[in-house]
C-alpha positions in Angstrom: 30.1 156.7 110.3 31.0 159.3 112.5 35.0 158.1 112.4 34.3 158.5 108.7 33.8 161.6 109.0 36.1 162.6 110.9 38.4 161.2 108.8 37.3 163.6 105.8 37.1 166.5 108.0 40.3 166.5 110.1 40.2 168.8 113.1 36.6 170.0 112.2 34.2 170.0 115.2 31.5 167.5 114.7 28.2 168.3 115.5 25.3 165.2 116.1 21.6 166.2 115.3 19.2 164.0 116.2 16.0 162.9 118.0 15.2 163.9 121.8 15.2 160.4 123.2 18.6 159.4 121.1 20.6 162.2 122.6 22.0 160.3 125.5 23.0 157.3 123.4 24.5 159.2 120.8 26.6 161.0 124.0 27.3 157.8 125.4 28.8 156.8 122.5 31.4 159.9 122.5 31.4 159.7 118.7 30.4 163.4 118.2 31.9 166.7 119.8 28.5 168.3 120.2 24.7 166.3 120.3 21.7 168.5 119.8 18.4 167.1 120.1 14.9 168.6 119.3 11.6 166.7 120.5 9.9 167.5 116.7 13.5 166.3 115.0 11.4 162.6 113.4 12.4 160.8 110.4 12.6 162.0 107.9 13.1 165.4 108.5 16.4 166.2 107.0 18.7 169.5 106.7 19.6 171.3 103.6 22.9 170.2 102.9 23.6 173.3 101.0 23.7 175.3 104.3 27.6 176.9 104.8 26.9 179.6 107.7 29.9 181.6 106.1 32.2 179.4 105.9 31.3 177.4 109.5 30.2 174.4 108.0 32.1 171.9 106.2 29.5 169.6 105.3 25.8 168.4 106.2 25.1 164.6 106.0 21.8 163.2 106.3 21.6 159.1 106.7 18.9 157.3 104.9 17.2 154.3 104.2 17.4 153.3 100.5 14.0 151.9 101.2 12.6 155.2 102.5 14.5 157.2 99.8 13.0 154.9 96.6 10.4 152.2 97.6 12.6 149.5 96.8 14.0 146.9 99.6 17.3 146.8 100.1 19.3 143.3 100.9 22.3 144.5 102.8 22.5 145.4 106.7 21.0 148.8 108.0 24.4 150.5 108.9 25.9 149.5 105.5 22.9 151.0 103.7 22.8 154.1 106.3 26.6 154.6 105.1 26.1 154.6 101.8 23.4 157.2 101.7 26.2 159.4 102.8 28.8 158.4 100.5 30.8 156.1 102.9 31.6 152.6 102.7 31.8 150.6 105.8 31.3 146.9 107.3 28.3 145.9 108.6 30.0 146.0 112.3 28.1 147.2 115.5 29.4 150.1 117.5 29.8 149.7 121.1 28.3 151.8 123.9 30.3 151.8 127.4 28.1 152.7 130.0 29.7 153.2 133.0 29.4 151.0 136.1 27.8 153.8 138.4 25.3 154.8 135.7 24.4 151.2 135.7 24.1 151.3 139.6 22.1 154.6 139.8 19.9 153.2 137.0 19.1 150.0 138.8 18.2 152.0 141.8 16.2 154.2 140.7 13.6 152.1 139.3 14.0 149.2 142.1 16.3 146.9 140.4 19.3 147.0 142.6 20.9 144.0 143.6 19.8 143.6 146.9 16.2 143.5 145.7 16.8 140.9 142.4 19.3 138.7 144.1 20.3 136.0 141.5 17.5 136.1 139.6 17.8 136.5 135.9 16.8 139.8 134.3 15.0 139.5 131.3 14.0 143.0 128.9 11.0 142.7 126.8 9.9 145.4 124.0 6.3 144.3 122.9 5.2 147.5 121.8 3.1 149.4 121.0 5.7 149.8 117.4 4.4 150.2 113.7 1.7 147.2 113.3 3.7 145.5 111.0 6.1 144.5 113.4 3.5 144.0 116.0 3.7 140.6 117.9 0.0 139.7 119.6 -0.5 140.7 123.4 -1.9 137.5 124.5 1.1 136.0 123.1 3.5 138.0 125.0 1.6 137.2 128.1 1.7 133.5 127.1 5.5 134.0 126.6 5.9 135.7 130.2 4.0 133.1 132.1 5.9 130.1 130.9 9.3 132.0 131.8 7.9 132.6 135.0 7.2 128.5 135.2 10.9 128.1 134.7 12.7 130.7 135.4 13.3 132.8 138.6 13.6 136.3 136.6 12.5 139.5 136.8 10.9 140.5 133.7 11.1 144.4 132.3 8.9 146.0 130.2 10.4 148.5 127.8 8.7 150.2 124.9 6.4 153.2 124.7 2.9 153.3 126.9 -0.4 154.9 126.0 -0.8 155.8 130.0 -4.5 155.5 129.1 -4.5 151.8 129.3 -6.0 151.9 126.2 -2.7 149.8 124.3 -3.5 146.4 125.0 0.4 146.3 125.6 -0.4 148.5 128.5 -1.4 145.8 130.3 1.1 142.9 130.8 1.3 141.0 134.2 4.5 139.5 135.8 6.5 142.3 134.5 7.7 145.2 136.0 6.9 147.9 133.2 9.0 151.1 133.2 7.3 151.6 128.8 7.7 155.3 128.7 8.9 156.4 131.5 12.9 155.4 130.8 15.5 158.2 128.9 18.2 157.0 126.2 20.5 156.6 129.1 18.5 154.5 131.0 17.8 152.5 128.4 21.1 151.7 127.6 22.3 151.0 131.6 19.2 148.5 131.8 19.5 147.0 128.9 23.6 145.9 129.6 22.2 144.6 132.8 20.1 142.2 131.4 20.7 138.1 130.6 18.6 138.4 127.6 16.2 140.8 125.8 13.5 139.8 123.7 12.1 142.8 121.0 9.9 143.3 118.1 12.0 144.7 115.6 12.9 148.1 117.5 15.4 149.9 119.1 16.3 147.8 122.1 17.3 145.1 119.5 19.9 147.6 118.4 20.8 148.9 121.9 21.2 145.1 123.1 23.8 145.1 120.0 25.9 147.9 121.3 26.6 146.4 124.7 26.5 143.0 124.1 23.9 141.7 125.8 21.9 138.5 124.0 18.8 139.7 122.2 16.0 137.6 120.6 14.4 139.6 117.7 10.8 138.8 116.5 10.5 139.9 113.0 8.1 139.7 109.5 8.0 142.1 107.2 11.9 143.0 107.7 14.9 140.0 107.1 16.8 140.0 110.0 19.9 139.7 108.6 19.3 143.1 107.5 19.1 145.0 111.4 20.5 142.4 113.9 23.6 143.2 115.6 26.2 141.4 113.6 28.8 140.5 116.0 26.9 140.1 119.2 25.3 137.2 120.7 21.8 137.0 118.5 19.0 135.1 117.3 16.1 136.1 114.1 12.4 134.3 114.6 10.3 134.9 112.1 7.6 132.7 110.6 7.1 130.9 107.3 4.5 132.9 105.2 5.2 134.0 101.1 5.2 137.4 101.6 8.3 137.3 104.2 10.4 139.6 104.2 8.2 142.2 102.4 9.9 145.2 103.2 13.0 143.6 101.9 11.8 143.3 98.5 11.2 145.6 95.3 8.5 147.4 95.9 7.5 147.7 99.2 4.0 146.5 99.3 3.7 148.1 102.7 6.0 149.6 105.6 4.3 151.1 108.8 0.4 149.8 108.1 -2.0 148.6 105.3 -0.7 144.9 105.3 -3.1 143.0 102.7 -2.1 139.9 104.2 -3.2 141.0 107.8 0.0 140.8 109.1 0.1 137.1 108.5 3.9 136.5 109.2 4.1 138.2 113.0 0.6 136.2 113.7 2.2 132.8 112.6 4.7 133.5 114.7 3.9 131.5 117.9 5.1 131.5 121.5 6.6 128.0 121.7 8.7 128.7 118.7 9.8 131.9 121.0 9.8 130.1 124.4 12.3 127.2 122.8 14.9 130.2 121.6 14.8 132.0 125.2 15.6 128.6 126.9 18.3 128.3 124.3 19.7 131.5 124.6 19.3 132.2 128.4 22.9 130.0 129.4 24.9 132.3 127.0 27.8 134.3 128.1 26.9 137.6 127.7 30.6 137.5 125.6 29.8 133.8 123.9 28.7 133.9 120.3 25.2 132.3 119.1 25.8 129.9 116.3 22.8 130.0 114.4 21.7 133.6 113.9 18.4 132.4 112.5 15.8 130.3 112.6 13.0 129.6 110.9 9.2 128.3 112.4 6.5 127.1 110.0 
């Protein structure tokens, strides 16, 4: 998008806006001459597009979901629809983040991951949550899913996500993993995530992060169609149960986004950890460069 608009703005400088903990991927990415970030900038606060400064500013865009915007599900893929809220027409293709080989170093080093301390073992991400409790995947699973990677696997497991710090998330409180849930930046993030074999996400940012550097990513999903926010040219793989009301969000209306399931959340709860177990073991030997080829599958 932001080639785009470059593209209708020749020479202008462009200038990023965006949330505090996106800043460093949005730098990372060198798409944008200047990044600002505010800690209170949260969807969907937008700016008035109407806004000139004398003559300063060429234009304001501000991305959207069609879904947030009218109600209705949309069909396509999340950068397609994020494009055309603006005016732009692009393919559905992932951007790529770089990040550099020292920042990768530092990274691991900093929170006890360098190489001498993991060895060979495999380093697996996981993003349980605490997220919106539609996309919510049980605790007890996750620790179900941890333990039998543990019975087979020589890996270190890392916890990503966002923490309570009151223990009071029952996400909070994972064993065999080495949790660093709020405490990482968007830079870190990123450098962690490219070191990893495989991550395994609700449907969150790390699925999208996992896109942009190519690491393998298993994405747990419900109320959203995968097809609609996996990475579409990296190695990848969409779990979500069999239920009638998949894919709600998807659909026209929306019977619900962030909370207030009727159906209790029946499609992440269906979801169980064998069906998830059986994808990590097939995704695990993949090249970090090797392409997946089913993209989906489906568990009833």
């Amino acid at each position: 998008m932001c080639d785009e608009v470059r593209h209708r703005h020749p020479g202008k400088l462009l200038v990023f806006v965006t949330a505090a903990i996106s800043r460093d991927v949005v730098i990372l990415s060198r798409s944008a001459d200047l990044v600002y970030a505010n800690s209170s900038w949260v969807h969907p606060l937008t700016m008035p597009t109407s806004v000139k400064l004398f003559g300063l500013v060429d234009a304001i865009y501000n991305p959207d979901t069609t879904s947030d915007v009218t109600g209705n599900g949309v069909p396509c893929h999340l950068i397609v629809d994020l494009a055309a809220s603006c005016g732009f027409t692009l393919t559905a293709r992932q951007p790529r983040l770089y990040p550099s080989s020292d920042l990768i170093k530092k990274t691991r080093i900093a929170y006890g991951l360098n190489y001498k301390a993991t060895g060979k073992r495999l380093l697996i991400g996981i993003n349980p949550g605490a997220s919106w409790r539609v996309r919510e995947w049980e605790a007890s699973k996750w620790q179900k899913l941890i333990n039998k990677i543990h019975s087979e696997y020589d890996a270190v497991i890392i916890q990503f996500g966002i923490n309570t710090g009151d223990g009071s998330s029952e996400y909070d409180n994972l064993t065999g993993v080495k949790s660093l849930a709020g405490r990482l930046n968007g830079a870190d993030i990123v450098a962690l995530i490219a070191s990893c074999d495989l991550v395994i996400s609700v449907d969150s940012g790390p699925v999208h992060v996992a896109g942009t550097v190519g690491t393998p990513v298993i994405g747990l999903f419900g109320a959203v169609d995968p097809a609609s926010r996996l990475p579409p040219d990296s190695p990848a793989l969409g779990l979500f149960s069999d239920v009638p009301c998949l894919f709600c969000h998807n659909r026209a209306p929306i019977i619900h986004w962030r909370d207030g399931c009727p159906n209790d959340i029946a499609c992440m709860k269906k979801l169980d950890c064998h069906a998830v177990f059986e994808a990590v073991k097939s995704m695990l030997p993949q090249n970090k460069n090797s392409e997946v080829k089913e993209p989906f599958a489906v568990f009833d």
